[in-house]
C-alpha positions as CSV (number, residue, x, y, z in Angstrom):
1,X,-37.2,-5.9,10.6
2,X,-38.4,-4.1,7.6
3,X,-38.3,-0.4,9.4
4,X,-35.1,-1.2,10.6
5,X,-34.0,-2.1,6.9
6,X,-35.5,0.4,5.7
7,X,-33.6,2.9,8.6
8,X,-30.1,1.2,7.4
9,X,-31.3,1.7,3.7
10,X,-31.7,5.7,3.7
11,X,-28.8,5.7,6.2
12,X,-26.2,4.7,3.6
13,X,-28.2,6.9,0.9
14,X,-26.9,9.5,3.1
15,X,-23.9,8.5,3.6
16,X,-23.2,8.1,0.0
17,X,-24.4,11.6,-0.8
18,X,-22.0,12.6,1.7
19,X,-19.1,11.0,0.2
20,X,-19.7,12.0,-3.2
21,X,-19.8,15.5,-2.3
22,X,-16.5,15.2,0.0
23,X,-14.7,13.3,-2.2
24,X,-15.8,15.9,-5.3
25,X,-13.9,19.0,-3.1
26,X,-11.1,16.8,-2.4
27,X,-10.5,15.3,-5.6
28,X,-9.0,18.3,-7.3
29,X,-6.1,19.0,-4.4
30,X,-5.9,15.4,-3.9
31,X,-5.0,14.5,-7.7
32,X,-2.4,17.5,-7.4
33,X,-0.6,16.6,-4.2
34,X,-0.6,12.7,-5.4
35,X,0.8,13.9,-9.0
36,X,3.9,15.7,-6.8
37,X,4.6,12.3,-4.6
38,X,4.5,10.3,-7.9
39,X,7.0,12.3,-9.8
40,X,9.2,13.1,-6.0
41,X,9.0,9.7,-5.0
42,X,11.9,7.5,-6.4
43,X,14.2,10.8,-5.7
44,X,13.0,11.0,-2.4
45,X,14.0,7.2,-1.4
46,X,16.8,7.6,-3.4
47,X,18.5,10.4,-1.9
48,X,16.8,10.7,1.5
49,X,16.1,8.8,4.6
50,X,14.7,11.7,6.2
51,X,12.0,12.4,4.5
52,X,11.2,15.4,1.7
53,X,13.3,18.3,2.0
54,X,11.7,21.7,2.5
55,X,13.0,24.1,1.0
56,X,11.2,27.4,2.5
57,X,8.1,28.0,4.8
58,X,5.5,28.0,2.2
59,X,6.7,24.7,1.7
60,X,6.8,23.7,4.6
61,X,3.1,25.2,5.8
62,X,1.7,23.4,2.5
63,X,3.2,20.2,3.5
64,X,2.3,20.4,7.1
65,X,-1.0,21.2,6.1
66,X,-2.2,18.4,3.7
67,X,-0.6,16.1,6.4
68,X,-2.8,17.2,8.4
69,X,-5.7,17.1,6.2
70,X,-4.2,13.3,5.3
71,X,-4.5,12.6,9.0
72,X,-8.2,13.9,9.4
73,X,-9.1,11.7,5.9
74,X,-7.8,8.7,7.1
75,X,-9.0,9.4,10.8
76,X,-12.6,9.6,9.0
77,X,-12.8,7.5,6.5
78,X,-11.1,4.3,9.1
79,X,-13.3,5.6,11.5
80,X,-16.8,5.1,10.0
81,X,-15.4,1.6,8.2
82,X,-16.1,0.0,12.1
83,X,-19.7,0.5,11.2
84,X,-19.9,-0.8,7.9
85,X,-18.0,-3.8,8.7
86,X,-20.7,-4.5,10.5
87,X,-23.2,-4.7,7.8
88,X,-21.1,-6.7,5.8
89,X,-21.9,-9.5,8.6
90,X,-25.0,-11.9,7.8
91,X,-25.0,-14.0,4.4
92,X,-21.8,-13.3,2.7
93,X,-18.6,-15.2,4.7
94,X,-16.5,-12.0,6.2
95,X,-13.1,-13.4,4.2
96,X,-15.4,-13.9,1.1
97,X,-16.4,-10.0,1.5
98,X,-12.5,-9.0,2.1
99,X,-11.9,-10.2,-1.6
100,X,-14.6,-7.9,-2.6
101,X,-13.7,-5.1,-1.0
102,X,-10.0,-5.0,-2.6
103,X,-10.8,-6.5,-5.5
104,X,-12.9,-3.8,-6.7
105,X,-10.5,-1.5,-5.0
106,X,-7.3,-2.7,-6.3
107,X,-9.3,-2.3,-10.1
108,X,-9.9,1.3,-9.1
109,X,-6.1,2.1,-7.9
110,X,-4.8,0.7,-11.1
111,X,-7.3,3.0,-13.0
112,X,-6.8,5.5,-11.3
113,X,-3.0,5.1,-12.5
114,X,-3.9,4.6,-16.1
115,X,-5.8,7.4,-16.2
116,X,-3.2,9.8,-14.6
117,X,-0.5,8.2,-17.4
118,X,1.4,6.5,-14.2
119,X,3.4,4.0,-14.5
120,X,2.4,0.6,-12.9
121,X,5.1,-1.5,-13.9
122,X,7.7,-2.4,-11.6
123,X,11.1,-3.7,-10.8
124,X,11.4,-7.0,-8.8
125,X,12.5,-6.1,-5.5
126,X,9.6,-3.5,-5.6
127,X,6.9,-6.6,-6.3
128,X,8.8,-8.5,-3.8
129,X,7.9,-5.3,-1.6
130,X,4.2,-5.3,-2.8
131,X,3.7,-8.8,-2.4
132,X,4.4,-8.6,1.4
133,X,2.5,-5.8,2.0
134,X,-0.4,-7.7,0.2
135,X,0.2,-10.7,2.2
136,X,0.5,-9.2,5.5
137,X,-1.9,-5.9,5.1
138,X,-4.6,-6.3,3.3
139,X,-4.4,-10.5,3.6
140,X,-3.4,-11.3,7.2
141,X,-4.3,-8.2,8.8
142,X,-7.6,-8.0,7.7
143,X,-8.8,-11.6,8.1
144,X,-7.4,-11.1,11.6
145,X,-9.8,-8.2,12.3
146,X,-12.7,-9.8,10.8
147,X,-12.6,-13.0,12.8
148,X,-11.7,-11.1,15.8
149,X,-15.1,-8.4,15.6
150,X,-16.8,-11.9,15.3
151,X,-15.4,-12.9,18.9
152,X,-14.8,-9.6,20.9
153,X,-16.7,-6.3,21.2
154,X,-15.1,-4.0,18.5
155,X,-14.2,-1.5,22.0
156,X,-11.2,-4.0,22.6
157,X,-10.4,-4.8,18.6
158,X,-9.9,-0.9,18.7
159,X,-7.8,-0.9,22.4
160,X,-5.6,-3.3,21.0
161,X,-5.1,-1.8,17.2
162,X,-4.3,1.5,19.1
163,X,-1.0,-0.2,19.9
164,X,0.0,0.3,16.0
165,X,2.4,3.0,16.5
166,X,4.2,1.5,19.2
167,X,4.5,-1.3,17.7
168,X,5.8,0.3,14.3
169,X,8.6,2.2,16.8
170,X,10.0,-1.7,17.9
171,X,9.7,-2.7,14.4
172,X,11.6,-0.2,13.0
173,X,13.9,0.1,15.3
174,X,14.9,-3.6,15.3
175,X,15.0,-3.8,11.6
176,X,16.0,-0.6,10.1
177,X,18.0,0.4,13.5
178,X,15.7,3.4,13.1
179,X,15.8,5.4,16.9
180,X,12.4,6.8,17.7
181,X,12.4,10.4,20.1
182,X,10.8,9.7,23.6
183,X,8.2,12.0,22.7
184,X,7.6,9.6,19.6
185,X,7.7,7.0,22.2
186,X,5.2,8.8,24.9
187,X,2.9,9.9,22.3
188,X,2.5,6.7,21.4
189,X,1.4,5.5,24.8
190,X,-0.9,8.3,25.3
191,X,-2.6,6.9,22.1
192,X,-3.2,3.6,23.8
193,X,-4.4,5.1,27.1
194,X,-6.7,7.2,25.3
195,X,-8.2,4.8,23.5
196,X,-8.4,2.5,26.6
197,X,-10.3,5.5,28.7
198,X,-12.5,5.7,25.9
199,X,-13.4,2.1,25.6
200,X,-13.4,1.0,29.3
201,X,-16.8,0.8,29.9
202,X,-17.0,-1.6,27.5
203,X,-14.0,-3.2,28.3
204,X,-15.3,-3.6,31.9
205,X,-18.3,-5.2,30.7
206,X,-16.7,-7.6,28.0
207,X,-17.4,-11.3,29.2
208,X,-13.4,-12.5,28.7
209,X,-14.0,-16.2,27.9
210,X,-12.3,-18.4,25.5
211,X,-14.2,-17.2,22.3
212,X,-12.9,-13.1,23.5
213,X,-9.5,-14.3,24.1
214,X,-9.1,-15.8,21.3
215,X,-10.8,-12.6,19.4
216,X,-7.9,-10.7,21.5
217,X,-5.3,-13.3,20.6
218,X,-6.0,-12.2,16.9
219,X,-6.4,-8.5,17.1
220,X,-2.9,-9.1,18.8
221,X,-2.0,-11.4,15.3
222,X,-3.5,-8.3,13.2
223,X,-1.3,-5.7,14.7
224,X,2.0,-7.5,14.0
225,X,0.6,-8.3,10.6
226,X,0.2,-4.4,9.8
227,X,3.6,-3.6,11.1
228,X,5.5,-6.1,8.9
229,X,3.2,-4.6,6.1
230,X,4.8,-1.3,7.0
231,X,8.0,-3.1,6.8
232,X,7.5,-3.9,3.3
233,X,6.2,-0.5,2.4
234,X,9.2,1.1,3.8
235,X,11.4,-1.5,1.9
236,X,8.8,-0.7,-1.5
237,X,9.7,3.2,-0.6
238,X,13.7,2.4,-0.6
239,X,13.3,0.6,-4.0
240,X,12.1,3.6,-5.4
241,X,8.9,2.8,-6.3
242,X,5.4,5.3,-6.4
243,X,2.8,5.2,-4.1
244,X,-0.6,4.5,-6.4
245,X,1.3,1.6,-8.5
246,X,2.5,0.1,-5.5
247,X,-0.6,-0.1,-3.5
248,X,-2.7,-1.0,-6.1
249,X,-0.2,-4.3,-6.9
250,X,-0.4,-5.1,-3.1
251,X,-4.2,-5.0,-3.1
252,X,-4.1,-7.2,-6.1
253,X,-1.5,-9.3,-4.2
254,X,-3.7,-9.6,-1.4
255,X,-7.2,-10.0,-2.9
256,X,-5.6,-13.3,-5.1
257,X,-4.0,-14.6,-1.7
258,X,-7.1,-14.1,0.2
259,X,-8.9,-15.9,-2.1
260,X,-6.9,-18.6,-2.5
261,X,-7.7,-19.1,0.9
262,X,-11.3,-18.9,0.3
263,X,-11.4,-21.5,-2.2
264,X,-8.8,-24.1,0.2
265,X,-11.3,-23.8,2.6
266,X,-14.2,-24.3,1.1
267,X,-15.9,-20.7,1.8
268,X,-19.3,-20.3,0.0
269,X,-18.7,-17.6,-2.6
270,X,-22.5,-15.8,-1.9
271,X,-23.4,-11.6,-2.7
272,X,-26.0,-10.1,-0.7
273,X,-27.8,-7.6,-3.2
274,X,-29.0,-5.1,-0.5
275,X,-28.7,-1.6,-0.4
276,X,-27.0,-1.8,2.8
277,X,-24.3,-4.1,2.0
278,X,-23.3,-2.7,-1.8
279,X,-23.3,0.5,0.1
280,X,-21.2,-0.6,3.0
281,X,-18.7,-2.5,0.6
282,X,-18.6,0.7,-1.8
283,X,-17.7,2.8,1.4
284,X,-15.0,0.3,2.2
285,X,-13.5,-0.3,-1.0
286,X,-13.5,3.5,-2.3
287,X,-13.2,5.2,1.1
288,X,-11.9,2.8,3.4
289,X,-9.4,1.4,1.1
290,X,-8.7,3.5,-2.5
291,X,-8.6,6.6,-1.2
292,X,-7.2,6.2,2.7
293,X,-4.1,4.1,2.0
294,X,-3.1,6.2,-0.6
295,X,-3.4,8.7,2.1
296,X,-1.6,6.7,4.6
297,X,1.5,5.7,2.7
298,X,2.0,8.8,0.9
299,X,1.7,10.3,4.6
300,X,4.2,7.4,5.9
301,X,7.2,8.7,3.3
302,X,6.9,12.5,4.5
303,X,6.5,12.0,8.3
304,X,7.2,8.5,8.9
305,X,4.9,5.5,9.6
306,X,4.5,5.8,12.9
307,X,3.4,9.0,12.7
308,X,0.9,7.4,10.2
309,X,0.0,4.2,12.0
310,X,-1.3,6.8,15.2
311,X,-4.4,7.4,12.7
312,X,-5.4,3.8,14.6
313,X,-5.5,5.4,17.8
314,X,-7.3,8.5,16.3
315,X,-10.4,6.3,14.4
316,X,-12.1,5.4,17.8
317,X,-13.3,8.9,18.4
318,X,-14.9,9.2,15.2
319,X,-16.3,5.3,15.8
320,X,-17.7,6.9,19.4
321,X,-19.4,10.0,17.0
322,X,-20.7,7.3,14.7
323,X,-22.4,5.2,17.7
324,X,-23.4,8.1,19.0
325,X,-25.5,9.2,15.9
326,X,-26.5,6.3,14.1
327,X,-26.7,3.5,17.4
328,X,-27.8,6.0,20.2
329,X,-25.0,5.1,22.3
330,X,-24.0,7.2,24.8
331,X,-20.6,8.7,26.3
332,X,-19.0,9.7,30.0
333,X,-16.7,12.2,30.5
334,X,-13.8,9.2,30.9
335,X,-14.2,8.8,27.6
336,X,-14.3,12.4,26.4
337,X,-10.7,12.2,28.4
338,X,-9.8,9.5,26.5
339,X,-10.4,11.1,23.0
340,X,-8.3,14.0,24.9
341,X,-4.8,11.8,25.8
342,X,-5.7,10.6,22.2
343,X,-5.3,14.6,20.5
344,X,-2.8,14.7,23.0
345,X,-0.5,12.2,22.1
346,X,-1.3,13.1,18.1
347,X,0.4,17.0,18.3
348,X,3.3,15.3,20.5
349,X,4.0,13.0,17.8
350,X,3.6,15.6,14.9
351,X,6.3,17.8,17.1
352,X,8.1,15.2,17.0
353,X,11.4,14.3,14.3
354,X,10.3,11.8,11.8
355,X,9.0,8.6,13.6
């Protein structure tokens, strides 16, 4: 037990070294390109439903390529976050540990707006839009997915989440009559087939009784919960309001929902002071949640959010990579074809109009 702590210890030493020096190159483009959304932003929603409007091909090579370097963030930092959920598991109660994680994320969004001089008040209808992406993201969504890795291998959690994008298409579709391409559409189902080639093994070895069902029955719940967070976004987007402020407000939104729940229900309010857990929730809050959602909705404006909710479908991959490395588990060539439909179904949904 020791070795093995001591394994998990230099493990996340590592991976904060890592970090730091990734998010250190980043942090200079990064600042720029979120300096250009906040100032574009209300015009954008004001004026278009389509999106930014390129002007020439600079622009438009520049744009495509820090969506595609927001794709591969996202993709990375949502695709480690599957193993450090799991070392927030033990002593501290999983929703107790979802109020840390966006609490001390939601202080660093609305510093990160102070010290950039950004705005974070906002009108009404845009807390109204906040509030719902609070209560349905990082609230509903998350809880979901935290009970549900407590009931069912995290191979189906992941299966199931794949089905984001698809779902966004039906949700946008019946509420902002928005009509998705068929290769928006078939992309999106390549996603889930990929995902389910890479996890099948697993799959085929799940034991499906009541206690997996049920974990299924709220991956299911988490997947609606995200959509109708996207909702809410869109509707924050509309009401002209910046990313950073925005997000921040629903983390805050979410984090005092989440613990209200907490305290209903009588959770014990307990901190594990390891080096494997602060590390793991640092990763999560910073990584996982500061610095990939801002990421994610700025990328859900300029290409649309189910172009953004794919990321889902691409996190497994990486998830395999760090099973691989850190968990010596080993892959077939199904699922090497699976991560393949996956990158398939990502460039047909990139070729494809705004989704």
């Amino acid at each position: 037990m020791h070795n093995e702590k001591v394994c998990l210890g230099a493990l996340w030493v590592n991976v904060l070294r890592a970090a730091k020096g990734a998010l250190t190159a980043l942090f200079t483009t990064f600042a720029k390109a979120m300096s250009q959304n906040g100032a574009t932003g209300a015009r954008r929603a004001a004026t278009s439903r389509a999106g930014p409007m390129i002007t020439n091909t600079q622009d438009q090579q520049s744009a495509r390529a820090f969506d595609l370097a927001s794709i591969a963030i996202c993709t990375l930092a949502w695709g480690t976050t599957w193993f450090a959920i799991t070392q927030q598991f033990g002593v501290v109660d999983p929703i107790v540990s979802i109020v840390y994680r966006f609490a001390l994320a939601s202080a660093l969004l609305f510093a990160w707006c102070l010290a950039r001089n950004e705005p974070i008040a906002m009108t009404r209808p845009q807390h109204a839009s906040a509030f719902g992406m609070g209560l349905f993201n990082f609230a509903i969504n998350y809880a979901l997915v935290y009970w549900a890795e407590e009931r069912v291998t995290s191979a189906v959690v992941a299966v199931v989440f794949a089905a984001l994008a698809f779902v966004n298409l039906a949700m946008f579709r019946v509420v902002f009559a928005q009509r998705a391409s068929l290769l928006a559409w078939v992309a999106a189902g390549l996603g889930v087939a990929g995902v389910g080639l890479m996890s099948w093994e697993e799959l085929a070895a799940a034991n499906m009784d009541a206690r997996a069902l049920t974990g299924i029955a709220m991956t299911f719940g988490a997947v609606v919960a995200a959509s109708v967070a996207n909702v809410f976004a869109r509707r924050g987007e509309m009401a002209g309001s910046a990313v950073a402020p925005m997000t921040a407000w629903a983390m805050l939104y979410g984090t005092a929902q989440i613990a209200l729940y907490a305290i209903v229900t009588g959770r014990v309010w307990a901190f594990e002071p390891t080096l494997p857990y602060i590390a793991s929730l640092l990763h999560l809050s910073v990584v996982g949640s500061v610095l990939a959602f801002l990421l994610y909705y700025g990328l859900a404006r300029r290409r649309g959010y189910a172009t953004a909710s794919y990321i889902s479908a691409l996190t497994p991959p990486v998830a395999m990579l760090v099973s691989a490395l850190f968990e010596g588990k080993s892959w077939g060539l199904l699922a090497l074809g699976g991560v393949g439909l996956v990158l398939a179904g990502q460039a047909l949904l990139l070729r494809s109009r705004r989704a």
